[in-house]
C-alpha positions as CSV (number, residue, x, y, z in Angstrom):
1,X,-7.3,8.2,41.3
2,X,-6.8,6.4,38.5
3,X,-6.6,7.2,34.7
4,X,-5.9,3.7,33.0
5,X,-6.8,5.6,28.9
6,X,-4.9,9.2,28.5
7,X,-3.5,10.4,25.2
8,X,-0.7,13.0,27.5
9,X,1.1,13.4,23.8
10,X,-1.7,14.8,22.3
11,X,-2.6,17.8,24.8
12,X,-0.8,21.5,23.6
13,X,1.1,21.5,26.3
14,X,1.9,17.7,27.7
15,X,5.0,18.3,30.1
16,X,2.4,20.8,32.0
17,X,0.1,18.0,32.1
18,X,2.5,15.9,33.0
19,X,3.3,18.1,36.4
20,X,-0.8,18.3,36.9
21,X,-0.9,14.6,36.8
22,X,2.2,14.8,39.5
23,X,-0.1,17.1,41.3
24,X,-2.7,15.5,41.7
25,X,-1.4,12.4,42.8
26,X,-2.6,10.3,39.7
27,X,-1.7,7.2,38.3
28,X,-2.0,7.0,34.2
29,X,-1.4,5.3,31.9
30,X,-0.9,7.7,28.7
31,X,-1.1,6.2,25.5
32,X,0.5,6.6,22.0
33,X,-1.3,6.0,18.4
34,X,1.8,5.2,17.0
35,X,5.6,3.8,18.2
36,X,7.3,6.8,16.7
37,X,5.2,8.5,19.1
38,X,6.2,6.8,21.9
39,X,10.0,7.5,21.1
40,X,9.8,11.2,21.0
41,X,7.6,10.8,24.5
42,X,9.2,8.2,26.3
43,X,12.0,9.8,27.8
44,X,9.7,12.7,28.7
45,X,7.7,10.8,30.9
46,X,10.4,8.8,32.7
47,X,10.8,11.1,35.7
48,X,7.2,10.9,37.4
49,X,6.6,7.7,38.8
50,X,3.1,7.1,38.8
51,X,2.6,7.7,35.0
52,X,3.8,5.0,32.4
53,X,3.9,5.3,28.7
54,X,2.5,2.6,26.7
55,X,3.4,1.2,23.1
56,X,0.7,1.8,21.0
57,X,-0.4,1.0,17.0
58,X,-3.7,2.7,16.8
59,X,-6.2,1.1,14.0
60,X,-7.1,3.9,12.6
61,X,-3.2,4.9,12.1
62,X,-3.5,1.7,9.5
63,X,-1.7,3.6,6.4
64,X,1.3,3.5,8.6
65,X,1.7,0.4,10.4
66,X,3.7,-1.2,7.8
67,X,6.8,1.6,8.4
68,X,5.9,1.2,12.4
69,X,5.7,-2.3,13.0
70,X,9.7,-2.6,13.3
71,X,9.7,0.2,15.6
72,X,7.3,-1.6,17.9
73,X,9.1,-4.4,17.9
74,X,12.2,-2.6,19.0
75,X,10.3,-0.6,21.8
76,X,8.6,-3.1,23.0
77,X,11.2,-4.6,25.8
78,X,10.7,-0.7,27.3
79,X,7.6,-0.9,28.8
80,X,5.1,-3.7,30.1
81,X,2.0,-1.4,28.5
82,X,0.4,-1.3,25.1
83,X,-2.0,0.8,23.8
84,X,-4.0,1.8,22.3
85,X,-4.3,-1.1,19.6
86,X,-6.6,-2.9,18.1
87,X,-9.5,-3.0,16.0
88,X,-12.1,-0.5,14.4
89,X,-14.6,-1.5,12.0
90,X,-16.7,1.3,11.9
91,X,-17.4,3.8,9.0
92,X,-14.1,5.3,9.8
93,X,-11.7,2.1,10.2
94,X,-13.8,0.0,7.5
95,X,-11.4,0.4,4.5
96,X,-8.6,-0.7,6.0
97,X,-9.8,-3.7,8.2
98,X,-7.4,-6.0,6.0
99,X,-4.1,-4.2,7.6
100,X,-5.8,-3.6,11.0
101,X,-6.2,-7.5,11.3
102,X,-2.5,-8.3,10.0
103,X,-1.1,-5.6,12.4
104,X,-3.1,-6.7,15.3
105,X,-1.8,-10.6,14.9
106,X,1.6,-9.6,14.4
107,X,1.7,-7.9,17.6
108,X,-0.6,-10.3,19.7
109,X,2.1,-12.9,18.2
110,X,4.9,-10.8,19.3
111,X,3.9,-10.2,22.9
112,X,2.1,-13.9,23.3
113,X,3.8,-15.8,26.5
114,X,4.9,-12.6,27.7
115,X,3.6,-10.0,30.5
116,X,1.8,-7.1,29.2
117,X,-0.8,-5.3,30.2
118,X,-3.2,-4.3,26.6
119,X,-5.6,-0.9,26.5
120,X,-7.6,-2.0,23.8
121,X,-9.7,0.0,21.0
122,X,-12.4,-2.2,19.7
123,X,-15.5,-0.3,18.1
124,X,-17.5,-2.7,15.8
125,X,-15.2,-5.7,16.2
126,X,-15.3,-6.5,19.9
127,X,-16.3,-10.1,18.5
128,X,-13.0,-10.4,16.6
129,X,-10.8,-8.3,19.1
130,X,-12.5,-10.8,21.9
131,X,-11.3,-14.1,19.9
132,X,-7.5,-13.1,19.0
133,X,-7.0,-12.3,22.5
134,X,-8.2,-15.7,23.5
135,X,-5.7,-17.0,20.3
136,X,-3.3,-15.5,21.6
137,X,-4.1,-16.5,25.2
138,X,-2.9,-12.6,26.6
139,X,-3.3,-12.2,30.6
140,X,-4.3,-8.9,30.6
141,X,-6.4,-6.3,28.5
142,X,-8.7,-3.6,29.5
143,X,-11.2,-2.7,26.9
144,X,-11.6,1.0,26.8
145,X,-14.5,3.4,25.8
146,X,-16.2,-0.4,25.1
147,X,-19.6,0.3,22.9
148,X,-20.5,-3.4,21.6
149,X,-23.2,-5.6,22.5
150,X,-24.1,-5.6,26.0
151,X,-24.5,-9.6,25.5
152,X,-20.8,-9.8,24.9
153,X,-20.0,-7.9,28.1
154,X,-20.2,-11.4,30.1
155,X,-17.2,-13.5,27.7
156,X,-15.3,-10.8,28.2
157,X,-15.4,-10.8,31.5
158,X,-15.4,-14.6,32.2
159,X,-11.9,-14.0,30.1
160,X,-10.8,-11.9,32.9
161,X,-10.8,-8.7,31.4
162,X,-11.6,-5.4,32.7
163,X,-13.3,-2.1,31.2
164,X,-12.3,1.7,31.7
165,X,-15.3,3.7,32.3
166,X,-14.6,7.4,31.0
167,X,-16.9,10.7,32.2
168,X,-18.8,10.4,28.4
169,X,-19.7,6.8,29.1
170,X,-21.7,7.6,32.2
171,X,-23.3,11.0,30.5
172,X,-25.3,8.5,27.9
173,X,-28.3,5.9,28.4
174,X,-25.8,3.2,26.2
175,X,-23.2,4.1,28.2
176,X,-24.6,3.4,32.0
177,X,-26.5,0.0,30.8
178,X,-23.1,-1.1,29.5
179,X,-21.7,0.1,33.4
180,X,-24.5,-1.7,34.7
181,X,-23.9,-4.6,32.9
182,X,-20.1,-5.0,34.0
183,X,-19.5,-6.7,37.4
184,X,-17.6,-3.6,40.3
185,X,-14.5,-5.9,40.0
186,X,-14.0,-5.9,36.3
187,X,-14.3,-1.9,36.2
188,X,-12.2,0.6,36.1
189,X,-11.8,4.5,35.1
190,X,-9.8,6.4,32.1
191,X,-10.8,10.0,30.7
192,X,-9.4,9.2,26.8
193,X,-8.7,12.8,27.3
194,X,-8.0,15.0,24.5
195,X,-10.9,12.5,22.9
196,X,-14.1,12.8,25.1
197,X,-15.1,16.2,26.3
198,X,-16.7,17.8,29.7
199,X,-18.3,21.2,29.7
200,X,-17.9,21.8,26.3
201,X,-13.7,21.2,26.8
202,X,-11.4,18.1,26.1
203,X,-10.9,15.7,29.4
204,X,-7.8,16.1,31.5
205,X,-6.8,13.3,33.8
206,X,-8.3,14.7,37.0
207,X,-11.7,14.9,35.5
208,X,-11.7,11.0,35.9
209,X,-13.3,12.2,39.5
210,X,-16.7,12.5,37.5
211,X,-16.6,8.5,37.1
212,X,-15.8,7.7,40.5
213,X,-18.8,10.1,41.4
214,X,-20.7,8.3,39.2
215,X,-20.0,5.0,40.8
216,X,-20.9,6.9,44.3
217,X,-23.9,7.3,43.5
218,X,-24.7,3.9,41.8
219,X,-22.7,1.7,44.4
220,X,-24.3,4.0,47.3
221,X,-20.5,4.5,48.4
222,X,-18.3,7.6,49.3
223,X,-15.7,8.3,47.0
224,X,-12.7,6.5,49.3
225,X,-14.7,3.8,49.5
226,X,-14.8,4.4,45.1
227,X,-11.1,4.8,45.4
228,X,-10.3,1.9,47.4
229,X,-12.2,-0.5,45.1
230,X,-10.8,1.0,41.9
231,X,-7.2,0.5,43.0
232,X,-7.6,-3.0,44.0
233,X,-9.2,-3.7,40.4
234,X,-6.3,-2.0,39.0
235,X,-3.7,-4.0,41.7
236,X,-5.9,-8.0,40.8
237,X,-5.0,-6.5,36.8
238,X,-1.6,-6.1,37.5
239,X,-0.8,-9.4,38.8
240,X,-1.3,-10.9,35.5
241,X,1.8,-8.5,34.7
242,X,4.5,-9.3,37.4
């Protein structure tokens, strides 16, 4: 299975998550908030081959990005995944949706013309998140935990991005029409673990199983049937990348 939206840093204990992940045979793809946190984890997560760390500059971290940015820039040769960046113009991010912008060009400008994959946070400015993309023509994005306009679902897709469908998503009446909505070859699955919750307790990777049991049921498929389908999403994505 496949967790393409993971915060691994942010669990108590992340090297025993780490070993679960191993376990369980799972590909992630664990994301940072901030560069500074992808140097303390980077070298952590080095010896298991089917996790990658990615490069992130969270929105809502916007106080900081001016001391980060550097630090991005010099981290961003080690890996061909970033995330989780982008835009939040909800009640939370609203104040500071001046910096989020500048941040958000300068590294859309930085990476443009080269091969990286994006996880992308964009609640209440999938509009603007949708358009620098296209500026910046980047291959590759997923948008995660996506909660916009169901209308915009289709130019993002024609763009030839994908979405990552966490357990949370298919637990709400928003959530499955925005599934419903996406075509089975722009989907794919993430937990946003320690963010969304299941049974009262914070995601791990593994519970990703509750998506692909979702889609079971929807698609009328058994889940290697889910599996098989998932990965070659996740393989067409990571062409763009190679």
């Amino acid at each position: 299975m496949i967790d393409t939206h993971c915060h691994i840093d942010l669990y108590s204990h992340p090297e025993m998550l780490l070993k679960e992940c191993e376990q369980y045979d799972l590909t992630v793809l664990a994301m940072t908030n901030l560069p500074s946190h992808f140097e303390i984890g980077y070298e952590h997560v080095l010896p298991f081959k089917k996790i990658r760390l990615a490069l992130g500059m969270h929105p809502l971290y916007a106080e900081q990005h001016e001391k980060e940015i550097q630090l991005f820039y010099r981290n961003l040769p080690k890996t061909s995944y970033i995330g989780e960046v982008g835009l939040d113009f909800s009640r939370e991010g609203y104040s500071t949706k001046d910096v989020q912008v500048r941040t958000f060009e300068k590294i859309l400008k930085k990476i443009e013309g080269q091969k990286k994959l994006l996880s992308i946070h964009s609640r209440r400015a999938e509009k603007e998140v949708l358009q620098m993309l296209l500026n910046y023509q980047i291959p590759a994005a997923i948008f995660h935990w996506y909660s916009g306009p169901v209308s915009l679902i289709d130019k993002i897709v024609d763009a030839g991005y994908y979405f990552s469908i966490n357990p949370m998503m298919t637990q709400s009446e928003s959530g499955r029409k925005i599934i419903d909505r996406i075509p089975q070859a722009n989907l794919l699955t993430e937990t946003d673990g320690p963010f969304s919750t299941v049974d009262g307790r914070p995601t791990k990777p593994f519970d990703v199983v509750i998506v692909y049991q979702y889609f079971s049921k929807i698609w009328g498929a058994n889940i290697d049937e889910i599996g098989m389908i998932i990965s070659s999403n996740f393989k067409t994505l990571l062409l763009n990348i190679k």
